[in-house]
Residue frames as qw, qx, qy, qz and C-alpha x, y, z in Angstrom:
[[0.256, -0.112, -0.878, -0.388, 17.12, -9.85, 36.31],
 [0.200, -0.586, -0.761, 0.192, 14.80, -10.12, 39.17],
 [0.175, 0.448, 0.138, -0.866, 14.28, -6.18, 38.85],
 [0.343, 0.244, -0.473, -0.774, 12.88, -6.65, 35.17],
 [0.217, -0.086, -0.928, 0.291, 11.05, -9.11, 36.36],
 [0.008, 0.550, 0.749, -0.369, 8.99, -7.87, 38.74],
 [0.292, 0.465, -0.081, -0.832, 8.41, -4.20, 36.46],
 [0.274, 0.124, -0.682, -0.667, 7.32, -6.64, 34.02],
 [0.236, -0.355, -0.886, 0.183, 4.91, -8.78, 36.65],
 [0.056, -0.476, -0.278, 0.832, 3.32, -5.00, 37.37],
 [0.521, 0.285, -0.273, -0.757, 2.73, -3.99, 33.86],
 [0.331, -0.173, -0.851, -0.370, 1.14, -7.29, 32.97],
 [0.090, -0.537, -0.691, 0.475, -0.83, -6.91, 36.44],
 [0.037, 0.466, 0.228, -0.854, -1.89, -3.35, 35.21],
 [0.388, -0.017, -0.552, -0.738, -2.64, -3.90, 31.24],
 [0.264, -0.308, -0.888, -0.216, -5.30, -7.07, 32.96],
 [0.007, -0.481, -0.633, 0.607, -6.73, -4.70, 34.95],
 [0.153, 0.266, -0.340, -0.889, -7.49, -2.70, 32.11],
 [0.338, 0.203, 0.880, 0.267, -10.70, -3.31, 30.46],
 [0.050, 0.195, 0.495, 0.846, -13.11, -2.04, 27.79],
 [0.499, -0.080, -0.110, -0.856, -16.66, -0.33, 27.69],
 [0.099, -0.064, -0.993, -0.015, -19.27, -2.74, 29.14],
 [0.527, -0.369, -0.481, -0.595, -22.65, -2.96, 29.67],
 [0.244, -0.153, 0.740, -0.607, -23.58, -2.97, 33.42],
 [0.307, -0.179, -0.719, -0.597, -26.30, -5.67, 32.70],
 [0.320, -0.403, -0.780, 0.357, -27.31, -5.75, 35.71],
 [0.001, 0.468, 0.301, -0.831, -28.62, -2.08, 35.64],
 [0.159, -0.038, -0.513, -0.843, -30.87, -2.09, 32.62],
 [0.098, 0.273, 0.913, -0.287, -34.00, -1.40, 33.39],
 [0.186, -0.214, -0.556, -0.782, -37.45, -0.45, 30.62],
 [0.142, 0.458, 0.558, -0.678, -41.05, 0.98, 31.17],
 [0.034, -0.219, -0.406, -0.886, -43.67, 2.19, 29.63],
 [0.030, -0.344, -0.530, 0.774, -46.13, 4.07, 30.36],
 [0.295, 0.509, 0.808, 0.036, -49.77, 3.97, 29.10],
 [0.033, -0.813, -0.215, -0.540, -50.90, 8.14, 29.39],
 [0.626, -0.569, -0.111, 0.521, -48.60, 9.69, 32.33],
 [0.203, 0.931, -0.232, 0.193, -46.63, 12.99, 32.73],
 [0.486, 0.670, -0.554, -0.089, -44.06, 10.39, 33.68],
 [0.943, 0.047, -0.329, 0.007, -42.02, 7.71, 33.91],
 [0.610, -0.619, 0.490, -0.071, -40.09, 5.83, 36.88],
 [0.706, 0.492, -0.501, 0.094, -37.06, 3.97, 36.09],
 [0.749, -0.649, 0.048, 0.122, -35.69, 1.58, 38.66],
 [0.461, 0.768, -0.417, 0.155, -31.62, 2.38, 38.21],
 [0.922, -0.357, 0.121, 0.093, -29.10, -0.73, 39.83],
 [0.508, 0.711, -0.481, 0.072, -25.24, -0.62, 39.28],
 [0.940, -0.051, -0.179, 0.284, -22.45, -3.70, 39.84],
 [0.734, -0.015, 0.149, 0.662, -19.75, -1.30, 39.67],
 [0.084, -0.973, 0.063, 0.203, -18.21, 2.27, 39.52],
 [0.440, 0.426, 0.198, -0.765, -17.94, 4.36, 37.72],
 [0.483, 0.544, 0.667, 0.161, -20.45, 3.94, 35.40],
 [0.076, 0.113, -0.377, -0.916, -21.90, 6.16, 32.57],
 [0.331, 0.463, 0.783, -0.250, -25.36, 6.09, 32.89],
 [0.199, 0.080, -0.398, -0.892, -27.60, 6.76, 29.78],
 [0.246, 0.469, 0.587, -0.613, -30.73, 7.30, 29.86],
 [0.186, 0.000, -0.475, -0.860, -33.07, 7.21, 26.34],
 [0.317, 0.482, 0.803, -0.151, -36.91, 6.75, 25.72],
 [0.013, 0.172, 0.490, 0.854, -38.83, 8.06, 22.93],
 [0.145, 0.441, 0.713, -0.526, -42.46, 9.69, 23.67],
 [0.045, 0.254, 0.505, 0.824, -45.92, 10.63, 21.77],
 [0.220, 0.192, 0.733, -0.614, -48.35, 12.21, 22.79],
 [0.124, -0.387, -0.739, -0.538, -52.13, 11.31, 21.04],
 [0.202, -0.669, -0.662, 0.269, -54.23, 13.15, 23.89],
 [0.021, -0.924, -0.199, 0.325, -53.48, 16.80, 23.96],
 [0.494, 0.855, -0.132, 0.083, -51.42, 19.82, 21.40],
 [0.055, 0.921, -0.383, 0.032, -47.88, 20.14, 21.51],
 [0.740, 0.266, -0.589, 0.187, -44.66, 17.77, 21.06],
 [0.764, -0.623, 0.019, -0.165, -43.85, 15.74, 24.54],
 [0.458, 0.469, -0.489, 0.575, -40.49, 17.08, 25.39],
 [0.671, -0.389, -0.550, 0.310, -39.36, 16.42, 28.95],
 [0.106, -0.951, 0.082, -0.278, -39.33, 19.08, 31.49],
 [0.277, -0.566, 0.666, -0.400, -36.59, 17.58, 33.53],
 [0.842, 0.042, -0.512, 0.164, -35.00, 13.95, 34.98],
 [0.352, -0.544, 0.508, -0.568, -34.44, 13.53, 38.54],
 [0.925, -0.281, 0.046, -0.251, -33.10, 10.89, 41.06],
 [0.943, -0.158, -0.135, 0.259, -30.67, 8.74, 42.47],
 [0.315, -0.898, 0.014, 0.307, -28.79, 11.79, 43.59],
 [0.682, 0.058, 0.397, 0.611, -27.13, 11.76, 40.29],
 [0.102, 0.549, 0.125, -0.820, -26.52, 15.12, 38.30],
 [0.626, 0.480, 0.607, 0.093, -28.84, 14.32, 35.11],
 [0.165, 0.568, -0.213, -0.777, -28.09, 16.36, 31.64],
 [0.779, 0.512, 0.304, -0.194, -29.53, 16.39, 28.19],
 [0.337, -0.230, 0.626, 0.665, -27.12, 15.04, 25.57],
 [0.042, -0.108, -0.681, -0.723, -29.71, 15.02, 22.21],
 [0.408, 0.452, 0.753, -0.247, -33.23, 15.69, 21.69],
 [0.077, 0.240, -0.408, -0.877, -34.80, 15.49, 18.49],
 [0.430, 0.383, 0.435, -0.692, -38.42, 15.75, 17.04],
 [0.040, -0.082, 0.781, 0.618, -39.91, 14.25, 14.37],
 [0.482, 0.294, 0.226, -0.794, -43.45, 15.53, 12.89],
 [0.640, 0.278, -0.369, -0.614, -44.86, 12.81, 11.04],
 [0.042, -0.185, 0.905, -0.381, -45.47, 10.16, 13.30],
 [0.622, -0.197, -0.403, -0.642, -49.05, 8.41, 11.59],
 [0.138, 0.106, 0.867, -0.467, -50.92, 6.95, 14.30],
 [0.046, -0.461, -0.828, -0.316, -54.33, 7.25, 12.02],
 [0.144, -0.698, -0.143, -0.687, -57.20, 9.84, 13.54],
 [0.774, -0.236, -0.426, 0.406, -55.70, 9.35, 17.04],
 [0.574, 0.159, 0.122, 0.794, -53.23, 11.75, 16.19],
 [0.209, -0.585, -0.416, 0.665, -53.53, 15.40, 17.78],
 [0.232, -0.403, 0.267, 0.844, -52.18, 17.76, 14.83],
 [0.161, 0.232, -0.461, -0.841, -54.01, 17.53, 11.64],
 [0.719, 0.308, -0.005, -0.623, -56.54, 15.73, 9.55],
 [0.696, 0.494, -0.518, -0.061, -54.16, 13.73, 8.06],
 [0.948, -0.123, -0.280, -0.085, -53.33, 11.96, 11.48],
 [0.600, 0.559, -0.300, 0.488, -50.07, 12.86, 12.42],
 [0.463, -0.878, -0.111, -0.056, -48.28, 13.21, 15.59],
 [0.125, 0.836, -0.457, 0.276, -44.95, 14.61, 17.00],
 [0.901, -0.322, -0.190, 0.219, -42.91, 11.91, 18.64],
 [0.195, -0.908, 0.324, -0.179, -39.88, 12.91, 20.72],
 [0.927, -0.081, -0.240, 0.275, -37.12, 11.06, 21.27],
 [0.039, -0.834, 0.401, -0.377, -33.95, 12.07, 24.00],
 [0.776, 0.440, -0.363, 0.270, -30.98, 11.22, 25.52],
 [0.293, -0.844, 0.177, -0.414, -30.33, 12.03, 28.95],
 [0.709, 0.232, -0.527, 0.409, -27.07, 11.10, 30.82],
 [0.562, -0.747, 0.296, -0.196, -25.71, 11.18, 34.51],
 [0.472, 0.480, -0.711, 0.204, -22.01, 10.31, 35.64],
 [0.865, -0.468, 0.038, -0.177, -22.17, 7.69, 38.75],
 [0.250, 0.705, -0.616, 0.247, -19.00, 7.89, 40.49],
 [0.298, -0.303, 0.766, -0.483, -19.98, 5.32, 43.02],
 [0.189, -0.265, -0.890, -0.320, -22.27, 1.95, 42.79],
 [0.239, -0.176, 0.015, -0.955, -25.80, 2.29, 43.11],
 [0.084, 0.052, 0.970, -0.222, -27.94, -0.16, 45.27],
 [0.021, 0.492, 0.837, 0.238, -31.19, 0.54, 44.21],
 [0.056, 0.463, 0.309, -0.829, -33.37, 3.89, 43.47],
 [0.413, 0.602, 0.667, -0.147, -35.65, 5.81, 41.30],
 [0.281, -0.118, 0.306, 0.902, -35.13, 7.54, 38.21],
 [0.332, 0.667, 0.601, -0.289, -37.98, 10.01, 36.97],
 [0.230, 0.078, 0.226, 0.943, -38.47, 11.93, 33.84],
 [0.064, 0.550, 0.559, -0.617, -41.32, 14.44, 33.91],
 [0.106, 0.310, 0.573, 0.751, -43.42, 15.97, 31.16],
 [0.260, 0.262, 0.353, -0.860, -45.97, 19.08, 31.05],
 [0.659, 0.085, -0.477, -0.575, -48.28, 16.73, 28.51],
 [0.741, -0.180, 0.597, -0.249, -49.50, 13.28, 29.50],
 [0.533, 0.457, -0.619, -0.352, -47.70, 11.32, 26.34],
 [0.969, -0.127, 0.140, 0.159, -47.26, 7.36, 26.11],
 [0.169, -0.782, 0.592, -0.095, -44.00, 6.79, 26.77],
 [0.990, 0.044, -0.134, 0.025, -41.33, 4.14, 26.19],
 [0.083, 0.909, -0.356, 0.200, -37.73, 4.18, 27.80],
 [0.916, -0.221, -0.305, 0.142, -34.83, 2.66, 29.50],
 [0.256, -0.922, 0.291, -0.016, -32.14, 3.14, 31.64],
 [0.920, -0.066, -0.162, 0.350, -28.36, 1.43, 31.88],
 [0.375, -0.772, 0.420, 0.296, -24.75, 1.92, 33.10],
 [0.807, 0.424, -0.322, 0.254, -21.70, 1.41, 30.33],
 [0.617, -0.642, 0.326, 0.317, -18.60, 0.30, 33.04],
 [0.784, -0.030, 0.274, 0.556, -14.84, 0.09, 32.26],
 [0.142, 0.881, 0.157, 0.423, -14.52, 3.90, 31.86],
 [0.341, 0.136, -0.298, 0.881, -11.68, 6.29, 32.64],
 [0.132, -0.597, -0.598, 0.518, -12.93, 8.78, 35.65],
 [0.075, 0.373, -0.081, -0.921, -15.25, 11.28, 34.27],
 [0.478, 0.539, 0.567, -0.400, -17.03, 9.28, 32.24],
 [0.305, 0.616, -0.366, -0.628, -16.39, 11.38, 28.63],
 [0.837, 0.429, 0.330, -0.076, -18.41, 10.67, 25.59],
 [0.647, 0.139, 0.405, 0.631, -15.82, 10.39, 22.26],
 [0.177, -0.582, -0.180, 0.773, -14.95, 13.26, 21.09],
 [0.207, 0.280, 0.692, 0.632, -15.90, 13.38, 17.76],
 [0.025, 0.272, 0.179, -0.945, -18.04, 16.74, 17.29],
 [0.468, 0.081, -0.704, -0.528, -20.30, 14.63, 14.69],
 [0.511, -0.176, -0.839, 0.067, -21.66, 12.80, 17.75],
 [0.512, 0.219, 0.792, -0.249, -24.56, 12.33, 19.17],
 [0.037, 0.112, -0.716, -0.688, -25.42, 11.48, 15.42],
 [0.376, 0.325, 0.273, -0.824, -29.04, 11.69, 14.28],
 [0.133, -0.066, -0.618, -0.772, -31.45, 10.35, 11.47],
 [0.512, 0.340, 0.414, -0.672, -35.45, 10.96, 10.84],
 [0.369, 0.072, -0.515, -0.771, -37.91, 9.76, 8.39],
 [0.829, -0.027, 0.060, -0.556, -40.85, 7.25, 8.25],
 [0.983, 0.045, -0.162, -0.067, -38.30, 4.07, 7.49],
 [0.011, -0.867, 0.475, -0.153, -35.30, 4.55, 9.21],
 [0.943, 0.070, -0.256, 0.198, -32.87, 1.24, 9.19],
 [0.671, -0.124, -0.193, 0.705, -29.41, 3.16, 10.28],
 [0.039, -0.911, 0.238, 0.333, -27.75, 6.74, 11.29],
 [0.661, 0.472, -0.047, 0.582, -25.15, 7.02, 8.27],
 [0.496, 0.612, -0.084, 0.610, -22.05, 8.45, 8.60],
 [0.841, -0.533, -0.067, -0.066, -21.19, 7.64, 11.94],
 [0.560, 0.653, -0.305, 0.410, -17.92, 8.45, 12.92],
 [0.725, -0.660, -0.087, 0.174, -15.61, 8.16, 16.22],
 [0.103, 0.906, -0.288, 0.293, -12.76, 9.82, 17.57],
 [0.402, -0.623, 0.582, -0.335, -11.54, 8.30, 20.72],
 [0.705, 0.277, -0.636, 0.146, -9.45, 4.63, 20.84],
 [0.049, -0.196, -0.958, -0.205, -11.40, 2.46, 22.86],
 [0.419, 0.009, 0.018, -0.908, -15.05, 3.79, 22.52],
 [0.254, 0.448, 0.844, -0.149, -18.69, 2.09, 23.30],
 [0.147, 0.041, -0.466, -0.872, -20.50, 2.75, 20.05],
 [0.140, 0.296, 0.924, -0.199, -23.88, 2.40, 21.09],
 [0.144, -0.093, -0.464, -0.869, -27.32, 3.36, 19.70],
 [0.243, 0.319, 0.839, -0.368, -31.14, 3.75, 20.41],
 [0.052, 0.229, 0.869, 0.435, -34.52, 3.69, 18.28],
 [0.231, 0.526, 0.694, -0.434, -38.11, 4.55, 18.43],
 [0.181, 0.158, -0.635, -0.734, -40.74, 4.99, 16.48],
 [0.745, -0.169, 0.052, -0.643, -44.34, 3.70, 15.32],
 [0.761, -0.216, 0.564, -0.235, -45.09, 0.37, 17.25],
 [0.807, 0.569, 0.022, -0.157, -46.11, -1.10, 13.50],
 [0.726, 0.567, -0.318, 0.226, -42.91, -0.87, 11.72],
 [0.031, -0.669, 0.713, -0.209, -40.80, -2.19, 14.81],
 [0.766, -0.316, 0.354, -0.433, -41.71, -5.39, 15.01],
 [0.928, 0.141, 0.111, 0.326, -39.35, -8.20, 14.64],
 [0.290, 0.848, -0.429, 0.111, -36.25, -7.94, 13.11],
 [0.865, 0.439, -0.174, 0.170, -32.67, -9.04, 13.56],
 [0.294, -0.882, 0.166, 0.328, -29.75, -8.36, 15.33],
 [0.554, 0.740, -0.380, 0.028, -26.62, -7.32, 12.90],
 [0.778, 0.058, -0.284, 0.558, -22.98, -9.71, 13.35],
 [0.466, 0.409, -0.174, 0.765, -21.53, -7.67, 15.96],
 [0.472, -0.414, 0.041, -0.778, -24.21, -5.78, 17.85],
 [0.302, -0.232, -0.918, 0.110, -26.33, -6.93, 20.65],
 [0.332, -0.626, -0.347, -0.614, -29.56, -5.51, 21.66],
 [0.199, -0.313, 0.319, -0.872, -29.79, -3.37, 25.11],
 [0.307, 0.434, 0.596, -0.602, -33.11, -3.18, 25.99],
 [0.087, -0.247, -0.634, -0.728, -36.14, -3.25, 23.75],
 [0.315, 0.509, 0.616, -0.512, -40.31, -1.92, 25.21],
 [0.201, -0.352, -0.633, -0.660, -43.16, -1.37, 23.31],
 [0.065, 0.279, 0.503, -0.816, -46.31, 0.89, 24.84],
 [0.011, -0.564, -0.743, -0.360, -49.94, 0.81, 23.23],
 [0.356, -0.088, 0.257, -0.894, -52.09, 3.98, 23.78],
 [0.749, -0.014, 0.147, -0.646, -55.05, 1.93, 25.15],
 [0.662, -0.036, 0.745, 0.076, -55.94, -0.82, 23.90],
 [0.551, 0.743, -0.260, -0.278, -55.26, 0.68, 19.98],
 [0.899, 0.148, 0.207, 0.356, -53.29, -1.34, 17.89],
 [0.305, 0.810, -0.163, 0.473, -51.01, 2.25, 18.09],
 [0.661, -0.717, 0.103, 0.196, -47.91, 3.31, 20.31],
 [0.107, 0.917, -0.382, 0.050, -44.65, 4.25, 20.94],
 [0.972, -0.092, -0.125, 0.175, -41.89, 1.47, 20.26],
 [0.295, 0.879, -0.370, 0.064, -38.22, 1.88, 21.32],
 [0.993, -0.054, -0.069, 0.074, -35.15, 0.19, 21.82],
 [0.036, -0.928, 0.370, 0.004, -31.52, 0.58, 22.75],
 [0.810, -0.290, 0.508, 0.044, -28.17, -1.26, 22.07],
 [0.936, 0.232, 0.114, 0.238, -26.51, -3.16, 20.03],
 [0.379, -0.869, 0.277, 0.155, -23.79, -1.54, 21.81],
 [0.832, 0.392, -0.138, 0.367, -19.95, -2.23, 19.84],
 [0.412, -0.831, 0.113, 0.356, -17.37, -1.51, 21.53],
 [0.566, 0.802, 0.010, 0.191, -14.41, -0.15, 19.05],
 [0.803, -0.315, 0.180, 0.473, -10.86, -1.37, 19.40],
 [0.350, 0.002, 0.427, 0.834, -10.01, 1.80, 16.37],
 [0.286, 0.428, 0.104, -0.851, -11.60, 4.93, 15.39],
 [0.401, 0.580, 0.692, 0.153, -14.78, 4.19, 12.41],
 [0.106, 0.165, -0.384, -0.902, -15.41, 6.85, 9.47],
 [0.575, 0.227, -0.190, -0.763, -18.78, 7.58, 8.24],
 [0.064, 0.042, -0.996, 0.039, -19.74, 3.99, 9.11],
 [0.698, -0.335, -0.153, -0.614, -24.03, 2.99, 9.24],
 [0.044, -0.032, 0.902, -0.428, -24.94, 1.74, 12.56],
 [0.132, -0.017, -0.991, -0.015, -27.72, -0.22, 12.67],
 [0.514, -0.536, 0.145, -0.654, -31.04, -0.21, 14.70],
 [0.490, -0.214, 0.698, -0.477, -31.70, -2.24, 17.48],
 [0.473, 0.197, 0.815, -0.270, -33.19, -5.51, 16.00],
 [0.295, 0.782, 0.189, -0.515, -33.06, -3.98, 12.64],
 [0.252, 0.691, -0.549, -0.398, -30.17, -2.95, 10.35],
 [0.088, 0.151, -0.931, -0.321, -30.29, -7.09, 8.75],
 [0.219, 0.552, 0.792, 0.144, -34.01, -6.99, 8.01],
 [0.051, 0.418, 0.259, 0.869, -36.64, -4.49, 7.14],
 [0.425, -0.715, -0.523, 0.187, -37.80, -2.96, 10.25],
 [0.249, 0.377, -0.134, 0.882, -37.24, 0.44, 10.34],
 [0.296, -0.571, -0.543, 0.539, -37.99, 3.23, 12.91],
 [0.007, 0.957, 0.289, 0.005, -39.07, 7.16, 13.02],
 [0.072, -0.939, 0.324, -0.089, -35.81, 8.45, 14.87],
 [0.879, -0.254, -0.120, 0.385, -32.46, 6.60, 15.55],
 [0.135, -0.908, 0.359, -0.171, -29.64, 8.47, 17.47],
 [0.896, 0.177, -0.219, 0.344, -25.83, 6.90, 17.67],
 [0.045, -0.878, 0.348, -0.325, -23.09, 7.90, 20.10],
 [0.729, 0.035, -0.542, 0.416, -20.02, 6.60, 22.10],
 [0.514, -0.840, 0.171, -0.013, -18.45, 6.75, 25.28],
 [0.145, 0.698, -0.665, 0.223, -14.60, 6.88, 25.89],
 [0.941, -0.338, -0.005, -0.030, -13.48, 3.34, 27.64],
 [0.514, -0.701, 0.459, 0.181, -10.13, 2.63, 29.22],
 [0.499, 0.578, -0.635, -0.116, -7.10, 1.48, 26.79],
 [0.800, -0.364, 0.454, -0.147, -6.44, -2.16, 27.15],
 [0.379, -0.151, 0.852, 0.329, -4.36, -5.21, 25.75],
 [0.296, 0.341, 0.774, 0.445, -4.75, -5.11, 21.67],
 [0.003, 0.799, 0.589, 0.123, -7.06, -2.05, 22.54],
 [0.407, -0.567, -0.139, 0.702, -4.90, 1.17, 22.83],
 [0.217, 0.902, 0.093, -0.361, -5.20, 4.51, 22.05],
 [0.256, -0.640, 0.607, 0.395, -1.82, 4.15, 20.01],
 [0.383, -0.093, 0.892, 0.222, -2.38, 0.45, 18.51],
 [0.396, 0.214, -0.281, -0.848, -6.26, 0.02, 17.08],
 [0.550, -0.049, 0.777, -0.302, -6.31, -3.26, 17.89],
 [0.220, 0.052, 0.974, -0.033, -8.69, -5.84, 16.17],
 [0.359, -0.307, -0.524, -0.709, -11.81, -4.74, 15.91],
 [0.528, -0.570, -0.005, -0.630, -14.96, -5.36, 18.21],
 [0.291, 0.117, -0.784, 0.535, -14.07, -6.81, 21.83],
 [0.234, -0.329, -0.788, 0.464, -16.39, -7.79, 24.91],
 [0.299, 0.129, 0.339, -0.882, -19.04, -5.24, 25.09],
 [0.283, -0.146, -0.809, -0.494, -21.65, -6.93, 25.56],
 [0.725, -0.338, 0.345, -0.490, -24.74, -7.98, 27.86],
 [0.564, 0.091, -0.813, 0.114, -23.79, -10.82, 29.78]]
């Protein structure tokens, strides 16, 4: 009796140590930058490991060619690109580098680093060979298995473009428990305001003017869900968005893997959405 006991006083001690995908809120930190080949991010973590993601969207209205990063460096983390994707029709009026008609390339990317240890305070840079305005942020997602790994779903990082973008359709996950999280940008104009959706909770949100135009480069990350059961061709939201009519340019959707827990197992499916939140 007092063996079954204490193997049961062990696995209840191990399932509460278990816990889901979280927002490190304490490491979210946003910029923007006016006209710069780039941008410092200050990058803090509570807690290890983390997943650190890394998004900002960038245009440039001064000189030719779309402002794709050359490269992220800092906090002696190894940085890779998970998504970048371009979107030519980005009206900013006669501002705008490319045509007649006004238009400029905005960029928008995704750039991750695994932090196996906490981080007490350093500098994250991304560099460009244009001088774009720039909008980004940085965070950690804790309560990850070691390694970090995004969901495996081969459908993910998930994409959409146009001039009113509200959600990424058809959104799908693999991995049981997963942070479903998601980030934005787009012209200043048609982010403003908005909503956040039942479920969701907004990241990080900046906004950058070129000058003092009534033009720039808005973006936003978040309304992070964690996911207690794989999702099927589900629309995720935007930031501050999907329950009004604010729409954006680009929005990109992806998960990270988080640790099975109580109600939340790779086996079970659980409930639905649990604790990932900022808090």
């Amino acid at each position: 009796m007092r063996a079954i006991l204490v193997i049961a006083l062990c696995l209840c001690a191990r399932l509460a140590a278990a816990t889901p995908p979280m927002v490190d809120s304490g490491s979210i930190h946003t910029n923007g930058a006016s006209v710069s080949n780039n941008l410092t991010l200050t990058l803090v973590t509570a807690s290890a490991p983390e997943r650190i993601i890394l998004n900002f969207g960038a245009v440039d209205f001064t000189s030719n060619g779309t402002p794709q990063a050359t490269g992220v460096s800092g906090c002696g983390l190894s940085w890779s690109l998970r998504k970048r994707t371009t979107f030519i029709n980005f009206t900013g009026g006669t501002y705008c580098h490319n045509n007649a008609s006004g238009t400029c390339d905005i960029d928008q990317e995704e750039w991750t680093a695994y932090a196996a240890s906490t981080i007490a305070s350093c500098t994250v840079t991304i560099g460009f060979s244009t001088t774009p305005v720039i909008s980004g942020g940085v965070y950690g997602l804790s309560g990850i298995p070691s390694g970090g790994a995004f969901d495996a779903n081969a459908g993910l990082p998930a994409v959409a473009t146009g001039t009113a973008i509200t959600a990424v359709p058809n959104v799908s996950t693999s991995s049981v428990p997963s942070a479903l999280f998601n980030f934005s940008s787009g012209n200043y104009n048609s982010q403003a305001g908005g909503t956040a959706c039942s479920g969701w909770n907004t990241i990080w949100n900046n906004f950058q003017f070129y000058g003092a135009l009534s033009i720039g480069i808005s973006a936003g990350a978040g309304l992070a869900q964690n996911l207690c059961s794989t999702v099927s061709n589900i629309s995720t939201p935007i930031w501050s968005v999907g329950c009004s009519t604010v729409s954006a340019n680009i929005v990109t959707a992806d998960a990270v893997q988080g640790i099975p827990s109580p109600g939340c197992t790779s086996g079970g499916g659980g409930t639905g959405n649990v604790n990932l939140k900022v808090n």
